[in-house]
MIFIBA-372512 format. One record per residue (C-alpha): residue number from 0; residue in one letter; x negated, y negated, z negated. Coordinates in steps of 0.02 Angstrom, whole numbers. Example, Ala and Ser with C-alpha at 12.3 -4.5 7.8 and 13.67 -1.06 7.14 Angstrom:
BEGIN
- num  residuo  x  y  z
- 0  a  -615  225  -390
- 1  s  -684  53  -357
REM end
This chain:
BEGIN
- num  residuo  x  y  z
- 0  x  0  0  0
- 1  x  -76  -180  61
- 2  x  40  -280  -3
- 3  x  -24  -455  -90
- 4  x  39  -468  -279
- 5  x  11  -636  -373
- 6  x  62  -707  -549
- 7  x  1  -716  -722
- 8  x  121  -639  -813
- 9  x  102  -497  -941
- 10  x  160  -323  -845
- 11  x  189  -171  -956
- 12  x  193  3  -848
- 13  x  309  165  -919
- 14  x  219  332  -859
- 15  x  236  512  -954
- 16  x  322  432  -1099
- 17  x  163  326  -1122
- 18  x  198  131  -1138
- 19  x  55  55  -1109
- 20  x  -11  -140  -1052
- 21  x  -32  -291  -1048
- 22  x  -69  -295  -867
- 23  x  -87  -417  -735
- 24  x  -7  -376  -547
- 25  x  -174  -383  -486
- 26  x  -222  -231  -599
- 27  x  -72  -144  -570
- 28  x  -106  -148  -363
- 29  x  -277  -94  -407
- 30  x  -212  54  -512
- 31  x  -103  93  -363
- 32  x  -225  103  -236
- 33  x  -339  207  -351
- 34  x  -176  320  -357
- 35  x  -185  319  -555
- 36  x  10  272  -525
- 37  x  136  273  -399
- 38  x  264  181  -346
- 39  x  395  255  -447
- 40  x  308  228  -605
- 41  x  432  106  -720
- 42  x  362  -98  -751
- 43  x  425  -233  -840
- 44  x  365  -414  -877
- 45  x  450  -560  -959
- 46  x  605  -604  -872
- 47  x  672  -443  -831
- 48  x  830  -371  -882
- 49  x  752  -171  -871
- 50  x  604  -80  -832
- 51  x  604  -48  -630
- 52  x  492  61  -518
- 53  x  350  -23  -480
- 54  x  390  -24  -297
- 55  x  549  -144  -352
- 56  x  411  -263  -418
- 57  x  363  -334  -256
- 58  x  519  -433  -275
- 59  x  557  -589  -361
- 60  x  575  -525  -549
- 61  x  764  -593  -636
- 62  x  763  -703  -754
- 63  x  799  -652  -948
- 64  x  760  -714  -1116
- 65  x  779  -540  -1193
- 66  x  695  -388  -1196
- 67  x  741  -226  -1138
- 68  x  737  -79  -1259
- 69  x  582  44  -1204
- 70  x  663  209  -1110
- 71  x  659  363  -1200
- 72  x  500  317  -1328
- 73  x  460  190  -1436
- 74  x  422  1  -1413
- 75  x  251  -41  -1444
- 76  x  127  -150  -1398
- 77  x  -51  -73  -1347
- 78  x  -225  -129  -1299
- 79  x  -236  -127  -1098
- 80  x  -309  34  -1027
- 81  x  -252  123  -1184
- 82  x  -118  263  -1175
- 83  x  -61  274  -1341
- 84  x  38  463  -1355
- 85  x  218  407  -1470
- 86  x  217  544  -1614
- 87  x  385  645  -1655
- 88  x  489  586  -1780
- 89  x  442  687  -1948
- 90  x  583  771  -2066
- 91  x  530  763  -2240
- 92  x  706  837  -2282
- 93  x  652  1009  -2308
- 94  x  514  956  -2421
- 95  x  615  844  -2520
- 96  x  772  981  -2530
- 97  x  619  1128  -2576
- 98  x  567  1025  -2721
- 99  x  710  980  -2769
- 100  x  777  1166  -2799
- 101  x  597  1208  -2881
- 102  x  639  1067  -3038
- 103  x  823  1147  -3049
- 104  x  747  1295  -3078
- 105  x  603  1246  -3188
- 106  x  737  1173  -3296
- 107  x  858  1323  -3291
- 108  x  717  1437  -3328
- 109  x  639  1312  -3484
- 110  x  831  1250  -3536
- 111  x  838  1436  -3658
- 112  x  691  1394  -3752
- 113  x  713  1217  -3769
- 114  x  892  1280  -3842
- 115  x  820  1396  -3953
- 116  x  675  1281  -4027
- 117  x  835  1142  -4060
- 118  x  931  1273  -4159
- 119  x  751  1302  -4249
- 120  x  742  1128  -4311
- 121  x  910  1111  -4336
- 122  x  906  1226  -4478
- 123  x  733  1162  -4538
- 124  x  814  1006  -4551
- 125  x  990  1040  -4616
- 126  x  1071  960  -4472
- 127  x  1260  1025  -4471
- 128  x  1319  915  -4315
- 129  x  1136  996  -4201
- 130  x  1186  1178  -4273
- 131  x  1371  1162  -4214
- 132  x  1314  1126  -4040
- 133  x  1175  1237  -4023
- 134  x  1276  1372  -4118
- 135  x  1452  1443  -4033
- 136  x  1529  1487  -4190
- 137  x  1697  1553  -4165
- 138  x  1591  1707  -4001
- 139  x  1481  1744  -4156
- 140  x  1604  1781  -4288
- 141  x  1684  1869  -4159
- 142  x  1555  1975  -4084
- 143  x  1488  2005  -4273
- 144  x  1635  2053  -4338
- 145  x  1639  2186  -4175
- 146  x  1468  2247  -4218
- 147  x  1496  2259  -4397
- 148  x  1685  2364  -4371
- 149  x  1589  2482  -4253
- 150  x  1444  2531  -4357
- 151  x  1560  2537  -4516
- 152  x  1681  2669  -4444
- 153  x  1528  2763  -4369
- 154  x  1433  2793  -4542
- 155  x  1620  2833  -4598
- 156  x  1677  2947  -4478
- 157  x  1490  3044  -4507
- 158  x  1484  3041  -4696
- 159  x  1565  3222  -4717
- 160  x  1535  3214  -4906
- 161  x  1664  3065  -4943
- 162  x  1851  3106  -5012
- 163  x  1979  3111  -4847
- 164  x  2093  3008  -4964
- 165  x  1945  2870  -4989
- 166  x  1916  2875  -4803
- 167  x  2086  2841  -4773
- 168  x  2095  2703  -4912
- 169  x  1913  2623  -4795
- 170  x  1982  2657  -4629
- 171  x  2144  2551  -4684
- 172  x  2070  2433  -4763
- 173  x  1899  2406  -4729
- 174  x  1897  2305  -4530
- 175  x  2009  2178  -4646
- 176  x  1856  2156  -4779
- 177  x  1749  2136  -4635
- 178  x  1845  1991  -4550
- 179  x  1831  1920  -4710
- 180  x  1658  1934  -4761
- 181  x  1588  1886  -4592
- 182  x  1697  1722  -4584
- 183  x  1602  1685  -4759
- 184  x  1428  1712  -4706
- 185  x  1449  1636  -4523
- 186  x  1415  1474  -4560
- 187  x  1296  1360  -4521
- 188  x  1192  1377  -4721
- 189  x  1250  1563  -4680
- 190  x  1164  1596  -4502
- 191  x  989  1498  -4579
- 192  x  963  1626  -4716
- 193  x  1025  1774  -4583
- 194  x  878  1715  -4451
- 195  x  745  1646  -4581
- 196  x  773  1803  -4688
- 197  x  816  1952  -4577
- 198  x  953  2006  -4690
- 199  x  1137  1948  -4733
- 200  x  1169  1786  -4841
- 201  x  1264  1777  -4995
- 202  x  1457  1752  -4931
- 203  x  1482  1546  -4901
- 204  x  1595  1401  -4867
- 205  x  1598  1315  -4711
- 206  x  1606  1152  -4828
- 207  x  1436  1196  -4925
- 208  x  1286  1093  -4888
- 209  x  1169  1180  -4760
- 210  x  993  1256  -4864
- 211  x  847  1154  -4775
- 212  x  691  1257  -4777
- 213  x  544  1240  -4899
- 214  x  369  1204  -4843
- 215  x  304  1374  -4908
- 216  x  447  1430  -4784
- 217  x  419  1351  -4665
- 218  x  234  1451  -4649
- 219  x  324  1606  -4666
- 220  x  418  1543  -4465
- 221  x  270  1652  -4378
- 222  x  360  1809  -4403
- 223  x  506  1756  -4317
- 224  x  418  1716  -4131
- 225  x  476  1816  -4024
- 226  x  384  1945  -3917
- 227  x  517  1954  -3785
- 228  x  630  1822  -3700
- 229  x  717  1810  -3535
- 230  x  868  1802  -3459
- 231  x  1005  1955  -3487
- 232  x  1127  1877  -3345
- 233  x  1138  1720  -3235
- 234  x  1198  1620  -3410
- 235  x  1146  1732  -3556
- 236  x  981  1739  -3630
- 237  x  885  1840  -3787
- 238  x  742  1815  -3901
- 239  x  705  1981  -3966
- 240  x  578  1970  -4137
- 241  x  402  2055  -4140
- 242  x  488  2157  -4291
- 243  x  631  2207  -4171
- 244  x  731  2148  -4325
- 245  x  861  2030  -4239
- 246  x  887  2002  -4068
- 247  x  967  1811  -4040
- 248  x  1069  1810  -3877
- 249  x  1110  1645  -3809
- 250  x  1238  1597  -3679
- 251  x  1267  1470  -3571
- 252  x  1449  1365  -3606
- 253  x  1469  1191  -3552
- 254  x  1319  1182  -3470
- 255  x  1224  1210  -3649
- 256  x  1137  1338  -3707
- 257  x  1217  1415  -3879
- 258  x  1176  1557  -3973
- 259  x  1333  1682  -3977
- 260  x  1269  1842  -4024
- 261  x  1141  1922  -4167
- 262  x  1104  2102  -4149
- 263  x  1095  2141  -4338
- 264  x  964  2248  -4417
- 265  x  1028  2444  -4422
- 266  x  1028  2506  -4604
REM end
């Protein structure tokens, strides 16, 4: 192509999703004659309404005081005779969504043991309002009171040296003395001698004042760590002792942690 191109303004040439320029029209016919574009190749200066094949160029360029946005890449402005390749857009999403699901499990995994060390000090400390919502009170009467009636009528049912009419007289009436004694010692004074202690408390009111724990007691806490601990289900959770003594089960209810369940010591 001999055609004559004149002018001083800034050309910017569109090739292989490369922007690249400033150019004069002088360059630009000297590019084309040295083939490193062609005619088809997309311009645009100052004053144009959209990028054109070069070829278009030859022609007077329309006037506009705005821009057109860069085809299919991203508008930048680059150092002549520098192709500059545009990057890919990249999605931290998938980062962002893996960490978040690692801290919801780091919590769900640490939220058992942070319940259990709370339910630690609140007895330490005497603090009825921390034990009633670490504690679920009414599931561990319950499930005590369950434990207790089993065991009872087993030893019954295998003592073969007891009277038939005193069995008769415990079968009746003994699940009703049970009801009754657990309700006594399940309370919150009750359940900090039954952990501290391994053994059952002396039978309690829900209205006495909670025992806090003396310092020479509170030495005596290594025995009750715990040499296993995990998760039973999705939301239930035990400490079981290094003595094997008690097993603590924990549950999860209103998206806390709270102890439900003590596997009692077998006579």
């Amino acid at each position: 192509m001999n055609t004559s191109l004149t002018g001083k303004r800034a050309y910017y040439l569109h090739k292989g999703g490369y922007e690249s320029g400033p150019f004069s029209l002088a360059k630009l016919q000297e590019m084309l004659d040295q083939k490193t574009i062609f005619e088809k190749d997309l311009v645009w200066c100052e004053g144009m309404p959209e990028w054109r094949p070069f070829i278009d160029i030859i022609s007077q360029c329309q006037t506009t005081s705005l821009r057109p946005k860069t085809p299919k890449s991203r508008e930048h402005h680059y150092p002549p005779t520098h192709d500059v390749l545009i990057s890919p857009k990249v999605s931290y999403k998938p980062a962002i969504l893996l960490g978040i699901i690692i801290l919801i499990f780091a919590f769900y995994t640490a939220s058992p043991f942070l319940a259990y060390d709370d339910l630690m000090r609140a007895m330490e400390s005497g603090d009825a309002g921390a034990l009633q919502e670490r504690i679920d009170f009414p599931e561990l009467r319950q499930s005590m009171k369950e434990e207790i009636r089993t065991n009872y009528m087993k030893r019954l049912t295998e003592d073969g040296q007891s009277n038939v009419l005193v069995k008769g007289v415990a079968l009746v009436f003994g699940p009703a003395l049970i009801d009754g004694l657990v309700d006594s010692i399940v309370t919150p004074s009750g359940m900090s001698d039954l952990i501290w202690n391994a053994k059952f408390p002396s039978p309690q009111k829900d209205g006495e004042p909670i025992k806090t724990m003396e310092p020479s007691q509170k030495s005596e806490r290594k025995r009750f760590n715990f040499s296993y601990a995990w998760f039973s289900g999705p939301t239930s959770f035990k400490f079981v002792s290094k003595n094997k003594e008690l097993v603590l089960r924990f549950h999860l209810k209103d998206f806390k942690w709270k102890l439900y369940n003590i596997e009692l010591p077998r006579a």
